[in-house]
N, C-alpha and C positions, 0 to 999 in steps of 0.2 A: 491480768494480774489484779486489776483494782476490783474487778466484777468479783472474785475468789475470795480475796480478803473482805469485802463487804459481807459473801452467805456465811464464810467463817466467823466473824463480827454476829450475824444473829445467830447462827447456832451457840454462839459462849451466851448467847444474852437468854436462851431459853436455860443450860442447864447450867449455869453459877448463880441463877434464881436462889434463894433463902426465903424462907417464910416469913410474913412481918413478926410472926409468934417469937420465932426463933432470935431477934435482935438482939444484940449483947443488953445492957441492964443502961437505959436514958438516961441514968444521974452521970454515965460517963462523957465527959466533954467530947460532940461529936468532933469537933476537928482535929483535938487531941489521937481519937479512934481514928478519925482519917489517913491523921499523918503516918499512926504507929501501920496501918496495912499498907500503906505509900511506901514504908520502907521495908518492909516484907516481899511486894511484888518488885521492887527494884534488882532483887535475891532471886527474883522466880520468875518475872515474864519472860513468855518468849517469842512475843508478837509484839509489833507497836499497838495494834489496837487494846491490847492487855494494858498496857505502860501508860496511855493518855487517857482510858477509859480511869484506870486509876487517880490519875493528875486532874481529871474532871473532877472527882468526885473528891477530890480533896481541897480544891478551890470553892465547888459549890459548898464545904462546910468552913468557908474562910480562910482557907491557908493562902500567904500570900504568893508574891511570885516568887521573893526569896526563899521561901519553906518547899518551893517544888524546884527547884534550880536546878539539884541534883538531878532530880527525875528528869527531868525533861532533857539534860546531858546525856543518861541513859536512854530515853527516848531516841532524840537523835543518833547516837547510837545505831539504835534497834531497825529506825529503819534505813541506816548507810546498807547496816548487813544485809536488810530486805533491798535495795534495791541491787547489790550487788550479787543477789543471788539471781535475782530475775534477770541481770546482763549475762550472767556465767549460763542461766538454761537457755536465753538467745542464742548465745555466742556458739554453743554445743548444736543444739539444733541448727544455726550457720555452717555449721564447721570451719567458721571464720579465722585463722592463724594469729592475724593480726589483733582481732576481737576475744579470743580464748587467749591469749597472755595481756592484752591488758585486763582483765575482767583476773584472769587467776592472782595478777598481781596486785592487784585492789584486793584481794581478797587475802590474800599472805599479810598483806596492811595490818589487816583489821583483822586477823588470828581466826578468819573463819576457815571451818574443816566440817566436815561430813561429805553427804552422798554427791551434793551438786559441785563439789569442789575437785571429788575423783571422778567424778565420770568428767568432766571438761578435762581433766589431765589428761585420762587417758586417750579421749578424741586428741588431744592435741601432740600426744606423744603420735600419734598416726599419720595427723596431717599436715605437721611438722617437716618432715622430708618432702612430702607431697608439694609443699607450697614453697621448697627450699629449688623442688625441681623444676617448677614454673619461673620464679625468677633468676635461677641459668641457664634457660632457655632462652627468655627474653633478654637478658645481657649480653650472652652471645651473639645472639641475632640484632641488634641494635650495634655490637660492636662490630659484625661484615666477616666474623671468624668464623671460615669455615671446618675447622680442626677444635676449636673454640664446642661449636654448635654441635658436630660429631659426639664430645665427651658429655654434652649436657643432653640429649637424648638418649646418650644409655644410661645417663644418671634418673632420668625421668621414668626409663621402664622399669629400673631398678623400685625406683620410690611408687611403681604402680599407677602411673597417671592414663588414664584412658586412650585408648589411639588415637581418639578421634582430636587430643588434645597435641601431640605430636606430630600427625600427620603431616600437617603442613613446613614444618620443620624438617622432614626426611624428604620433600618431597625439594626444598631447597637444598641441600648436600645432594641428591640427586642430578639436579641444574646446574651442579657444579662445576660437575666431570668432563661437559664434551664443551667445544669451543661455540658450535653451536646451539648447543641451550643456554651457553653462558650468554651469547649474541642474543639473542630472545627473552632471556631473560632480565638481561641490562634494558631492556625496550620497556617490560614489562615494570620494570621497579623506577624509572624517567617516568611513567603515565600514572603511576601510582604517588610517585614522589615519597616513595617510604625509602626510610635511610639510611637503614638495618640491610636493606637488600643491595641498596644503591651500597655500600661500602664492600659487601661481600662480595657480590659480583666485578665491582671495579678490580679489589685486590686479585680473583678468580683470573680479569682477563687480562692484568699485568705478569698475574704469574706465567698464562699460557702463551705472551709475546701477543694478543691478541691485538692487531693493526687494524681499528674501528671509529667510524665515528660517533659513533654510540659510546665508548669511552667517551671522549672529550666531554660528549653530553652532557654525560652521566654525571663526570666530577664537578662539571660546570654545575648542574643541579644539587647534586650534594653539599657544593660550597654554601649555597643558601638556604637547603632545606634543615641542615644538620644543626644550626644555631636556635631555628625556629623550632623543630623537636626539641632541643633542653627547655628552652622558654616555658613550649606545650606541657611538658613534663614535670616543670619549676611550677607552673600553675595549677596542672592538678594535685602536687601535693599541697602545695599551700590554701586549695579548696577543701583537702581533707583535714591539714590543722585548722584551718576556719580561723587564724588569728589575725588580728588586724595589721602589723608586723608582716607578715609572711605573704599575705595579701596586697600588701602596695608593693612591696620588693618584686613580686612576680608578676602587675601589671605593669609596673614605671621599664620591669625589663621586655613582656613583652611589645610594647611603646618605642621602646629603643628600636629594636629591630626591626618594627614596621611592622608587626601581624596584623594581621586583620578584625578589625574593630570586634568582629562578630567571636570570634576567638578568645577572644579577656572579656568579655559583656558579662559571663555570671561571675568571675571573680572580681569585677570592679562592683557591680552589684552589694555581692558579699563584703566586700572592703568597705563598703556605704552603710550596710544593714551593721558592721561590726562597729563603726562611727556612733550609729545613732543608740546604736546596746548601749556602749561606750557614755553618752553623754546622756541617756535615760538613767544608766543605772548610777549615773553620780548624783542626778538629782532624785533618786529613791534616796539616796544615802544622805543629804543634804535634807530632805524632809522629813526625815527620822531623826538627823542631829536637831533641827528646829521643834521636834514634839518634845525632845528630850528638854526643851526646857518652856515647855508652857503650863502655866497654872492648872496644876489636876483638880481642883478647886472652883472652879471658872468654865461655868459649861461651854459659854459659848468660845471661850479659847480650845476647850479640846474639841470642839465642834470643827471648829477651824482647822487643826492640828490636824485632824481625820481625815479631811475633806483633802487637802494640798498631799498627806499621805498617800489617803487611795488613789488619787487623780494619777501622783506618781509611778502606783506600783501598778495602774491599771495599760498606764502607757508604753511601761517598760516590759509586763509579760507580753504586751499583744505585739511588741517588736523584735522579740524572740528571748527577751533575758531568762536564764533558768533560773528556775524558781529555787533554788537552791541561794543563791546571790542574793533572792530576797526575803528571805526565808524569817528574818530578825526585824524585817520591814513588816510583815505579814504581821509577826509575829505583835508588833507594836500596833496594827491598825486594829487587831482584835482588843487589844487592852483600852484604846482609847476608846472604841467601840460600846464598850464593856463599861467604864469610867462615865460615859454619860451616862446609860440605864442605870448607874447608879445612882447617878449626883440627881438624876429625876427622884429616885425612891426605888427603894425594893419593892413595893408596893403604890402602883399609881392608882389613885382613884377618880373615876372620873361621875360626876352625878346627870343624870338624866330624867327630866320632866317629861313626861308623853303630854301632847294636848286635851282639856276637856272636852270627856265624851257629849255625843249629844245626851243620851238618856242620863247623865249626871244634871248638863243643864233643863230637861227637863224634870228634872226632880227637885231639882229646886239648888242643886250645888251651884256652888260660887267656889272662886281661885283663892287660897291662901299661902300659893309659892310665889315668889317673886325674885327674881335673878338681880342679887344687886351690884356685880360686876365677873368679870369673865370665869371667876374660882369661886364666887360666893353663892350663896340660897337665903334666902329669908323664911320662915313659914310662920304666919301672922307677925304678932307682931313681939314676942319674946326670944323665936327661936331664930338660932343665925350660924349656918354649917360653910365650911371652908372647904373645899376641895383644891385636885390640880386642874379641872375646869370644871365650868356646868354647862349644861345643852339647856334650850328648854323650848322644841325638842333638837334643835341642830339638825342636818342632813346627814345621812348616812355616809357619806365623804367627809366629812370631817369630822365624825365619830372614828373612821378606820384612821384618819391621816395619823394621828400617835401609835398607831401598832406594826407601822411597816417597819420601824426600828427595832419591834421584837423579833418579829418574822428575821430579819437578817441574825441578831442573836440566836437564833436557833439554829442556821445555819452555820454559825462558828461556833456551835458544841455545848451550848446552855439551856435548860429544861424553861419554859416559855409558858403561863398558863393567864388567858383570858375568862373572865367569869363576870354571869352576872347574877345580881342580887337584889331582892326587893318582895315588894305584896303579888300577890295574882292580878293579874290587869294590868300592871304597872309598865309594860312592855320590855318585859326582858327578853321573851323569843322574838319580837322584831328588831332589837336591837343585836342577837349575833344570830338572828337567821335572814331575818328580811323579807322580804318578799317580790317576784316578780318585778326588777326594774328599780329595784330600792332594797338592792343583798344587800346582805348584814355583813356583820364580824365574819362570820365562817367563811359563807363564799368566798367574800375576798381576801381572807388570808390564803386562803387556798389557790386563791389566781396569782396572788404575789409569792408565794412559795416554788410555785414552778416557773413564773416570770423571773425570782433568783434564780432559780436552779438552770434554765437554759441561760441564761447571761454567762454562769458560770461554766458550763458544760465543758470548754476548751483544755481546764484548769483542771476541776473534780469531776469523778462520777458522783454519782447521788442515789441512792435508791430513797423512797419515801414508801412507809410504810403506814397505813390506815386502819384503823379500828373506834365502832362505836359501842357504846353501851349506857345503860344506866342504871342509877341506885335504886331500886325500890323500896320503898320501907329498909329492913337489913340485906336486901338479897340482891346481889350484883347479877346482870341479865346481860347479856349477849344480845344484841338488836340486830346485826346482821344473821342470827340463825336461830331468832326467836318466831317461834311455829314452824319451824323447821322438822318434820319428823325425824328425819337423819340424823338429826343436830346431836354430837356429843352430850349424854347427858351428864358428864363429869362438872363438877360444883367449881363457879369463878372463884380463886382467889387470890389477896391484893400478897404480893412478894414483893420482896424487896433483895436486891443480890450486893455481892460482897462492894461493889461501887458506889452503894446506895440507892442507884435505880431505881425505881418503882416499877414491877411489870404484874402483870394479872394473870395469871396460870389458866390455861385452856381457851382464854380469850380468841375468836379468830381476827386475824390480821392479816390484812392484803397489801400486796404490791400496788400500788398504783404507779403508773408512767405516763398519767397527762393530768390535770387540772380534772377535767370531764370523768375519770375513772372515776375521781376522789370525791367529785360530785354526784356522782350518780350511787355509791357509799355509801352516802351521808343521806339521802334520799329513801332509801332502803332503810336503814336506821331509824330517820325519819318516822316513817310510818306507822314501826314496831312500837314506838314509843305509849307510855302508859297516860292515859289522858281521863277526865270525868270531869260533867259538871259543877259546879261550886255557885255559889250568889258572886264571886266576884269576877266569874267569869266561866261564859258557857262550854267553853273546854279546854279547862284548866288543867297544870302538868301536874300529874302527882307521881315525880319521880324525877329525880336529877341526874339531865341528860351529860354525856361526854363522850365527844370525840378527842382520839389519841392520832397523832400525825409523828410516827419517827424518823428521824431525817436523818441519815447514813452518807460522808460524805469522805472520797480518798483523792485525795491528791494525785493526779495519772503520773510527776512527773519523781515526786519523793516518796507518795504510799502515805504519805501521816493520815490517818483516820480521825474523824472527828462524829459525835454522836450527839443529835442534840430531836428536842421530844417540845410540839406544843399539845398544849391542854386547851381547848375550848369550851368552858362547862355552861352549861344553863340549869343553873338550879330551881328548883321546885319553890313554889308560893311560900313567905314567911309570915304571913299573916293569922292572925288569931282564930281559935276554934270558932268562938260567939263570931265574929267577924263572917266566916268561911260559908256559915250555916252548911259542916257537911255531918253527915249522919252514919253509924255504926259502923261500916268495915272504912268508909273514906273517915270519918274522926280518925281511925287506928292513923290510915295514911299521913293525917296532919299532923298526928301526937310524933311519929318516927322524922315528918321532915323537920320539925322545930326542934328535935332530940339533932339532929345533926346538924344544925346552922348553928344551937348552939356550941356546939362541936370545933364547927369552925371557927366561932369566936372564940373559943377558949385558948384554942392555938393563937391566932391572932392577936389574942391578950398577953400570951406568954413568950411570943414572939417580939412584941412591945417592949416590953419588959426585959429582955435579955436574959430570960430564965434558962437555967441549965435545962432545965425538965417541961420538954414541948409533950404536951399531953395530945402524939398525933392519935395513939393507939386506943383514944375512948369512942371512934366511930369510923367505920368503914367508909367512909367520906375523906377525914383527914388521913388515912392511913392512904389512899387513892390520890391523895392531893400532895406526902410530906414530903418529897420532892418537888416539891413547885412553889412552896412558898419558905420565905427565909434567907438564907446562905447565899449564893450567887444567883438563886430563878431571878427570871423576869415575870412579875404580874402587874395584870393592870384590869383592875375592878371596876366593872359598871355597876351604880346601884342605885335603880329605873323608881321613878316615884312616880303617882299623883299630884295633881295637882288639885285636886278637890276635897272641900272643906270636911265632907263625908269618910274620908280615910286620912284625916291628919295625922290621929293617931297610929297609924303605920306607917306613914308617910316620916314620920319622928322616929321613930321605932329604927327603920331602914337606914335613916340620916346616923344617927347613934353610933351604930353597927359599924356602918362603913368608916365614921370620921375614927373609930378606932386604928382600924388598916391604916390608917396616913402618918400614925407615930412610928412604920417600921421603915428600917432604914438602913442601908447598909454602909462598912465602914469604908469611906474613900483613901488610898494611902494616896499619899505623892509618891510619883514616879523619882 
C-alpha cells in the first residue's frame, strides 16, 4: 500500500505542475494565498498525500501550527479512512469473518461507503454461515455431543464448507454406533488426550452399558485434561486480544493448574512485551509533557527536549508501540526539530578560506584574511565579516558536521538547499564535491540520506528521487541526457504547482535505492557539466550546477506521507569581467552569471527586509531556487574566499553578498 501511494504521490506532482508564468499576482500575501488554498483542499482532498502536501506548503509560507490545526484534523481523518480501507481489502482477500466485521465496523465509524466497503459485505454476507458452521462443529465436538455433532454437520453442508473440513467429524458419529469402535476409539482419544473425543465416547459407552476399563481411563483422563483445555483456550484468546489484562489472567491460570511451562511461554512473553509497551509509552508521554514546557527560545533546551523526545519514541516503536500512540509525540519531535533550524537562521552562512596557492605565493601574494575567532573574518585591516562560523580552511568533516540536521529536516517534509558562493578559484566545487578521500557536501549528504533512510526503514518507506542539471547563461540543461541523441528535445521549464513546489517540466529524474546509484548520477552529471578556461582558473564552471534529491516518505503503519526535496547548488564564478580576462562568447557567459547572482541577491535583500514582493521571477535561477529560500526551507550558504592580497577585492565583494544572507530569519513561536 505504502509502495502505491508513493507512485500516486509523483504522478499528482507531474500533473498539478502550474507554470511559474501562471502565479497569481506577488503583491498577494503568500501565506495569506496559502491558507485561502489550505481551505479549499480541506473541501476537496481525497488522499492524505493531497491534505499534508497542502499543510507543507502552507507552513513553508508561515502559517502556524494553529492556522493548519484544522487541516491536519482532516488529515488525520484522511488517513483512519486510508487505512481502514486497506484492512477492509485484507480482510476480503482473507475472507477472514472475524477481520471483515471488525474492519466493516471501523468503517460504519467513520461513514465510509463505496466499492471496498460492498464488496467485504458481500464476502462476508457468504462467509458468515460458513464460519458460524465451523464453530458448531467445534462446540459440538469439544462438548462429547454426539446428536449435538450430527446437527452441526448438516448445518456445515448446508453453509457449504468443503468435505474435507468435515470429514473428520462424520468419521466420529460413525465411531459412535458400534460398542466396538466406541472401545477403540476411547483408546484412541486416552493417546491423544483430546477432550472433545474423550467426553463423546465416554457418554457413547455409558449410553451402550459398555463394562471397560478404558472407561474408567478415559474419565480419569478427562478429569485433568478438561481444565487444561479451557486454560489452553483462555490463553489463546487472550493472545489474540494481546492485552495486558487478559494476558496475566490466562497465565496466573494456567499456573494454577500446573501446565507446562512450555505452554504459557509465548503468552507470559507477551504479558512482558505488553509491560514494557506499557511503561515505554508512558515515558513517550512524559517526554512530550516535559517539551511542552521548555524554552522555544533556548536552543540548547530544545536540543535537549528532542533529544529525551526521540530517545523515547525511538524505544518505544522498536518495542512494538503503534505508532498511532505516538503519533502527537512524532508529531512534537518534528516541531522541536524544526524550532532549532530555525532559532540557527533561515539562512546559515558559513565562510570558507581555501589556503594560498603556490603560484599566488610565487607571484608575489601574501594573506590578508585572518580568522579572528570561531564566527569572525578580518581582511586587512578595515574590513571585519561575522558569520555562523569560519573555516580557514577546516576539514571536510566538519564543514558537513552542520548539515546532517538538514538532511534529517528533509526527511520530515521540508525543502533543504545547500549552495555555494564566491570568485572562481575560491573553492567552491571542493567544498560540495570534494575529492577522492576528502567528499564534499554532496557525497556526504547523499551517504547520510540513505544511512537515515535505512535507520528508518522499519517505520517508512522511502523512495528518493534524483536529478541533475544546470543553468547556462538563460537555458536550463538536462546533464543526465545532455549529448544524448534520444534525449527529449522538449524545452526545461521551472513550474511551480498548486503547493508551491518548485518542479522543472521534462527534467529526467531517477529512482535511486542505494547511496552508489545516486552517486554514480551525480557522476554522469558530472561530466556533462559546462566548463572553460578563465585567468582564475584553468577550468573554470561557467554554468550553475544542481542537484535535485526528492525524498518521498509513508508511514507503513498510518500511511501519512511526507515529501520533502534537497537542493545542492554550486554556482558559477562571481567575479569581475576585467578580473576573469574571458573573451567574446565566454564575456556573454560572465555578463548572464553576474545577471543571476545579482538575481539572487535581490531576493535575499527582499527576503531581509520582509517585503511582500520577493522578486523570485527576474531570473531563472531564483524562480529554481523560490522554494528553498525564505518561509520554512532550510539553507545553509557557503561562501569560499581567497585569501590573497591579489583578489581582495572579490574576496570583499563575496563577504558583502553573503553577510546579507545572515539578516534572514525566521519567526520562532513559543509552543
Amino acid at each position: 500500500a505504502g509502495s502505491i501511494a508513493m507512485m500516486e504521490a509523483l504522478a499528482r506532482d507531474e500533473t498539478a505542475a502550474v507554470a511559474v508564468e501562471e502565479t497569481p499576482k506577488e503583491d498577494v500575501d503568500l501565506k495569506t494565498r496559502e491558507l485561502g488554498k489550505l481551505k479549499q483542499v480541506i473541501e476537496t482532498a481525497m488522499t492524505p498525500g493531497e491534505m499534508e502536501a497542502a499543510i507543507q506548503a502552507a507552513q513553508r509560507a508561515g502559517a502556524s501550527d494553529d492556522e493548519v490545526a484544522e487541516a491536519r484534523t482532516h488529515l488525520h481523518s484522511l488517513i483512519a479512512k486510508f487505512r481502514v480501507m486497506d484492512e477492509l481489502r485484507a480482510a476480503t482477500g482473507n475472507k477472514d469473518v472475524h477481520e471483515l466485521e471488525a474492519a466493516i465496523k471501523k468503517g460504519e465509524e467513520i461513514g465510509l461507503t463505496g466499492d471496498e466497503m460492498d464488496k467485504a459485505k458481500k464476502v462476508l454476507e457468504k462467509e458468515a454461515p460458513r464460519q458460524k458452521a465451523r464453530e458448531e462443529l467445534k462446540a459440538a465436538h469439544n462438548a462429547g455431543d454426539t446428536n449435538k455433532l450430527k446437527a452441526a454437520i448438516e448445518l456445515a453442508k448446508k453453509a457449504g464448507l468443503k468435505s474435507d473440513e468435515v470429514a473428520h467429524f462424520e468419521e466420529l458419529v460413525a465411531n459412535a454406533e458400534s460398542k466396538e469402535k466406541v472401545e477403540a476409539a476411547l483408546a484412541t482419544a486416552i493417546e491423544a488426550k483430546d477432550v472433545g473425543e474423550l467426553k463423546m465416547f465416554i457418554q457413547q459407552a455409558k449410553d451402550m452399558k459398555l463394562d471397560s476399563p478404558k472407561l474408567k481411563e478415559a474419565e480419569q483422563v478427562l478429569a485433568v485434561e478438561e481444565p487444561k483445555q479451557r486454560v489452553r483456550a483462555q490463553l489463546e484468546e487472550a493472545l489474540e486480544k494481546c492485552t495486558k489484562d487478559a494476558l496475566k489472567e490466562a497465565v496466573d491460570a494456567a499456573k494454577g493448574i500446573n501446565l507446562d511451562p512450555s505452554e504459557y511461554k509465548e503468552a507470559e512473553a507477551a504479558y512482558e512485551r505488553e509491560l514494557l509497551k506499557e511503561k515505554l509509552l508512558a515515558g513517550v508521554k512524559q517526554a512530550l509533557k516535559d517539551s511542552m514546557s521548555c524554552d522555544m527560545t533556548d536552543v540548547d533546551a530544545v536540543k535537549a527536549a528532542k533529544a529525551a523526545l526521540t530517545d523515547a519514541i525511538g524505544e518505544a516503536v522498536s518495542s512494538g508501540v503503534a505508532e498511532a500512540d505516538i503519533a502527537d509525540a512524532e508529531q512534537r519531535r518534528k516541531k522541536l526539530h524544526n524550532t532549532i533550524e530555525d532559532l540557527k537562521g533561515s539562512i546559515r552562512v558559513f565562510c570558507r578560506v581555501r589556503p594560498i596557492s603556490k603560484k599566488e605565493i610565487d607571484a608575489g601574494d601574501n594573506e590578508v584574511t585572518k580568522q579572528t575567532d570561531s564566527m569572525t573574518l578580518a581582511v586587512g585591516e578595515d574590513h571585519s565579516f561575522k558569520f555562523d562560523a569560519v573555516f580557514t580552511p577546516g576539514t571536510q568533516d566538519e564543514i558537513f558536521e552542520d548539515c546532517r540536521d538538514l538532511v534529517q529536516s528533509a526527511l520530515d517534509g521540508y525543502n533543504v538547499t545547500l549552495f555555494a558562493y564566491g570568485q572562481t578559484g575560491a573553492g567552491k566545487t571542493f567544498t560540495m564535491s570534494g575529492c577522492p578521500g576528502q567528499e564534499g557536501i554532496s557525497p556526504r549528504t547523499i551517504k547520510e540520506v540513505f544511512q537515515l533512510a535505512e535507520k528508518g526503514k522499519d517505520r517508512f518507506e522511502y523512495t528518493i528521487m534524483g536529478s541533475m542539471l544546470e543553468l547556462y547563461k538563460m537555458d536550463l540543461v538536462d546533464l543526465l541526457m545532455k549529448g544524448n541523441p534520444a534525449a527529449s528535445r522538449s524545452k526545461l521549464q521551472v513550474r511551480q504547482d498548486k503547493t508551491g513546489q518548485v518542479t522543472v517540466e521534462h527534467l529526467t529524474e531517477e529512482e535511486c535505492r542505494t547511496a552508489a546509484e545516486l552517486d554514480a548520477l551525480v557522476e554522469r552529471g558530472m561530466s556533462a557539466r559546462a566548463v572553460a578556461a578563465t585567468a582564475m582558473n584553468s577550468e573554470s564552471s561557467r554554468s550553475h550546477l544542481v542537484l535535485m534529491m526528492r525524498i518521498i516518505s509513508v508511514n507503513k503503519e498510518t500511511k501519512e506521507q511526507l515529501k520533502g526535496k534537497i537542493l545542492i547548488v554550486d554556482l558559477a564564478g562571481s567575479e569581475r569581467l576585467k578580473k576573469s580576462q574571458t573573451e567574446a562568447e565566454m564575456q556573454k557567459e560572465s555578463i548572464e552569471i553576474n545577471k543571476s547572482l545579482t538575481a539572487l541577491g535581490d531576493v535575499i535583500e527582499a527576503l531581509t527586509k520582509n517585503q511582500k514582493v520577493i522578486p523570485y521571477r527576474n531570473h531563472k535561477l531564483t524562480q529554481l531556487m523560490q522554494d528553498a529560500l525564505g518561509g520554512s526551507a532550510k539553507t545553509l550558504m557557503f561562501v569560499n574566499c581567497s585569501p590573497a592580497n591579489s583578489n581582495t577585492e572579490e574576496t570583499i565583494n563575496s563577504l558583502k553578498y553573503a553577510q546579507r544572507a545572515k539578516n534572514i530569519t525566521n519567526t520562532v513561536k513559543k509552543a
